[in-house]
N, C-alpha and C positions, 0 to 999 in steps of 0.2 A: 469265713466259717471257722477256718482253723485259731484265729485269735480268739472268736469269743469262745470257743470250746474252751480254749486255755483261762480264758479270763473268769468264767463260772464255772463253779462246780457244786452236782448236786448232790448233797446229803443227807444218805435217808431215805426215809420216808417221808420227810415234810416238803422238799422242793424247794429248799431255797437255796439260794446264787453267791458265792462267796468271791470278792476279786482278789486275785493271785499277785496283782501291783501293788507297789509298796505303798502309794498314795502321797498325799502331803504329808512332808514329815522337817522339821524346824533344820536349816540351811545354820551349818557353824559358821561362826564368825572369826573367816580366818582368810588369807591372801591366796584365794583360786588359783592355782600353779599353771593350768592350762591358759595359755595367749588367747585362745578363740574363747573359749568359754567367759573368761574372764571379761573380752570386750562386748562380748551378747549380754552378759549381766549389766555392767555399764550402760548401756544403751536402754536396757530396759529400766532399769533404776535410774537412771536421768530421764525418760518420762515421768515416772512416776514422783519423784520429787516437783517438777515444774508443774506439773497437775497439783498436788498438793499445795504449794505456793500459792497457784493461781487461786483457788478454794480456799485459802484461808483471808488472802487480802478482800476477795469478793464477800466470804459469809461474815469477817470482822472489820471488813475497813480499812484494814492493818498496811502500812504500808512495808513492801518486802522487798530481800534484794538475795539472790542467790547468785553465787560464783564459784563455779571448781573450773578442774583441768581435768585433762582424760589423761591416761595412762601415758597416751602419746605427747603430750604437752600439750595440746589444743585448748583454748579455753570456752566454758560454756557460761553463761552468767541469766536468769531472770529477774526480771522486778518490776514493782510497781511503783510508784505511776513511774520510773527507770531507776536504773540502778545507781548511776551519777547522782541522783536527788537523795535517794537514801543514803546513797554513803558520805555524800556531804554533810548531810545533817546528824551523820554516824560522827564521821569525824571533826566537824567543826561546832559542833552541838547548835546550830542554827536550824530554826523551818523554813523550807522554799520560798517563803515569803522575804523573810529577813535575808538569806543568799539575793532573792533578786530584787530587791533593794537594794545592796550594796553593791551587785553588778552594775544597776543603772547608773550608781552615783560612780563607782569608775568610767564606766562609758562619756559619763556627761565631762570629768573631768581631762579622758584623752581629748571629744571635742574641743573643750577650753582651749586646751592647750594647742591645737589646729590651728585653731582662729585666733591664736596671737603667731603661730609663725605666718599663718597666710598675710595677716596685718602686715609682718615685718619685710617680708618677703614682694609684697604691693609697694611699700616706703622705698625699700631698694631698689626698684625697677624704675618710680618715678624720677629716683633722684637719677640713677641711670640715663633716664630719658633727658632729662632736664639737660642733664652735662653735655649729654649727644647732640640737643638744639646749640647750646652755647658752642660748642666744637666747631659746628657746622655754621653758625649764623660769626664765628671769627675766620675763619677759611674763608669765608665769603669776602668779608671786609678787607682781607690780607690781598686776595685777589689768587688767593688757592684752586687749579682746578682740581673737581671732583671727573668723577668717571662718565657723567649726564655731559658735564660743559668739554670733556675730550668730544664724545659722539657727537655734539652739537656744531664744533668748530669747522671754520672752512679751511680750505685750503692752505692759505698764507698763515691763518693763525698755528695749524699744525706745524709748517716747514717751522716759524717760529718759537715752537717747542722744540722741536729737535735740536736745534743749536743751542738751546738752551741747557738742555739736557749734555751736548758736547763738551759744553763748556767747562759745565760740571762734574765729567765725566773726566775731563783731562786736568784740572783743578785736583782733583782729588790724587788723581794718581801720579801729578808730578808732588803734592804734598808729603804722598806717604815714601816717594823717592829722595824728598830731603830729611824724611826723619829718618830712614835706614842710613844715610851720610852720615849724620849727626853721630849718630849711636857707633858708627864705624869708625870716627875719627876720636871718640873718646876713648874707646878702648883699644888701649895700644898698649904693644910690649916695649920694654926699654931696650938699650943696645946690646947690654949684657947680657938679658934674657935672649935676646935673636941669636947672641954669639953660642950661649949654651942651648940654639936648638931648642929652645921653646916657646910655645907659639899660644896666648894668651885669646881666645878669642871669645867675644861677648860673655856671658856669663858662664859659660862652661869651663872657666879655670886654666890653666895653663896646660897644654899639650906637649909631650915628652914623646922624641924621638927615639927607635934604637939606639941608632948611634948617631957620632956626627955626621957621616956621610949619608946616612940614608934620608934627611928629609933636606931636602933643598928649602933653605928657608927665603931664599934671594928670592924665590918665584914666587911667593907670597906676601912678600912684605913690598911697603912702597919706603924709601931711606934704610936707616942703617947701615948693616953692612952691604948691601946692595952699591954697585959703581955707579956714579953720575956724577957728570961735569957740567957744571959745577956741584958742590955735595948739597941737596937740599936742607935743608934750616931745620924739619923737623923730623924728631925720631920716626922710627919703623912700625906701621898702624897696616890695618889690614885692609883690603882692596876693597874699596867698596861696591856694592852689588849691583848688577843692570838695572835699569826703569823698566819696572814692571810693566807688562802689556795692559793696554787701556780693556777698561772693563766692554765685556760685548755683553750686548742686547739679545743678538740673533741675528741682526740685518745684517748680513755681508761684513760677519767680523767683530773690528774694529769701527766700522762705520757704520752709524745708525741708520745715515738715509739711504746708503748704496743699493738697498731691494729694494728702494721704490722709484730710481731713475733721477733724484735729484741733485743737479749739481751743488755739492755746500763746499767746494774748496776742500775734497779729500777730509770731511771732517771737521773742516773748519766755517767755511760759510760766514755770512753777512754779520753775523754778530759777532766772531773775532776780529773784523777788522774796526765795527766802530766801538767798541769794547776794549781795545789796545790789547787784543788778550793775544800772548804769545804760547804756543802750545808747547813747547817744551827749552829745558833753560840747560846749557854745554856748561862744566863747569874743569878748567885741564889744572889738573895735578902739577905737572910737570911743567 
């Protein structure tokens, strides 16, 4: 009651009603300084734009594309038929028709280009394959087993692997004990270098003592200044190294067959004696 008293007043004699509100009155166009007010006007001015958008594409056909940001950075965007399509053809001056034409013929061209690596990628695999039969079909011939003709074998042919594998086992590692000789007897210092206390070994260049008494070179060198009766023939060369331990499998060491109970001669078994194979070779310095 007390509003509308305020809102009319009568005048007169005649009775009529005047409102005491200011009414609509033209909003300046200037940067709203209040945060809240200013985002209530946004919100309600971003309807009413996208309502108008929508209204114009529908009453003219037009195709539209609206984008802003809010005060906050947020982005709002409408359009028709989307906003991607108009601004494609904003910016690349094509119609969606011509854009999806030329998308198709990209498409069709990454295909292409699939279907020559799948092509190439088929070629590789067979030739793969191919090589893998030839691999397999000469292993055969050779008398190679594979992993089927182990599972397959009996008893005797197993223990007959094993020595084989001995053989070669101790073949190799008395091999790589004569190239460590080798390499030892080549590199050697002179008498003079042993007298000055230096000590030349394998490629690491000659080794320099404090002093004279601090490296006992005798204990290192085979001849030289070293005593022996009779003097040996050749100069002072460095000791060469132990025979390395035979390579192990897992079975009890050095021995292949030892975890499974059968006797091969520590090792050695039936195929070092008719094989003349000697399992390791003494060779004395001195």
């Amino acid at each position: 009651m007390a509003k509308a008293a305020a809102e009319m007043d009568v005048g007169g004699g005649e009775g009529r009603r005047w409102k005491r509100t200011r009414g609509r009155q033209r909003i300046e166009m200037k940067l709203i300084e209040n945060k809240e007010a200013r985002q209530v006007c946004f919100s309600k001015r971003r309807e009413g734009v996208f309502k108008k958008a929508s209204e114009l594409s529908v009453l003219c056909g037009a195709r539209v594309a609206v984008v802003f940001f809010s005060p906050a950075g947020r982005p709002h965007c409408f359009g028709h038929p989307s906003v991607s399509a108009v601004a494609d053809r904003f910016l690349l001056g094509r119609s969606p028709a011509d854009a999806a034409a030329a998308a198709a013929e990209e498409e069709e061209a990454v295909v292409r280009e699939f279907n020559r690596v799948e092509e190439r990628l088929k070629d590789a695999l067979g030739a793969a394959a191919r090589r893998r039969d030839a691999l397999d079909e000469a292993a055969r011939v050779a008398g190679v087993w594979n992993d089927a003709d182990v599972r397959r074998a009996g008893l005797a042919d197993l223990v007959s692997m094993l020595a084989a594998l001995q053989r070669v086992q101790a073949e190799a590692s008395e091999r790589v004990h004569d190239i460590i000789v080798e390499e030892a007897m080549t590199h050697y210092t002179g008498a003079a270098a042993a007298a000055a206390n230096l000590i030349d070994y394998l490629d690491a260049g000659p080794l320099v003592s404090h002093s004279p008494g601090s490296h006992d070179t005798t204990t290192k060198l085979i001849g030289g200044n070293a005593v022996h009766a009779p003097p040996l023939s050749f100069p002072p060369m460095i000791m060469p190294p132990p025979l390395p331990p035979q390579f192990s499998h897992g079975f009890g060491y050095t021995d292949l067959a030892a975890g499974y109970g059968y006797n091969l001669d520590h090792g050695h078994g039936a195929a070092y004696e008719t094989e003349e194979f000697h399992n390791a070779a003494a060779c004395d310095f001195f």
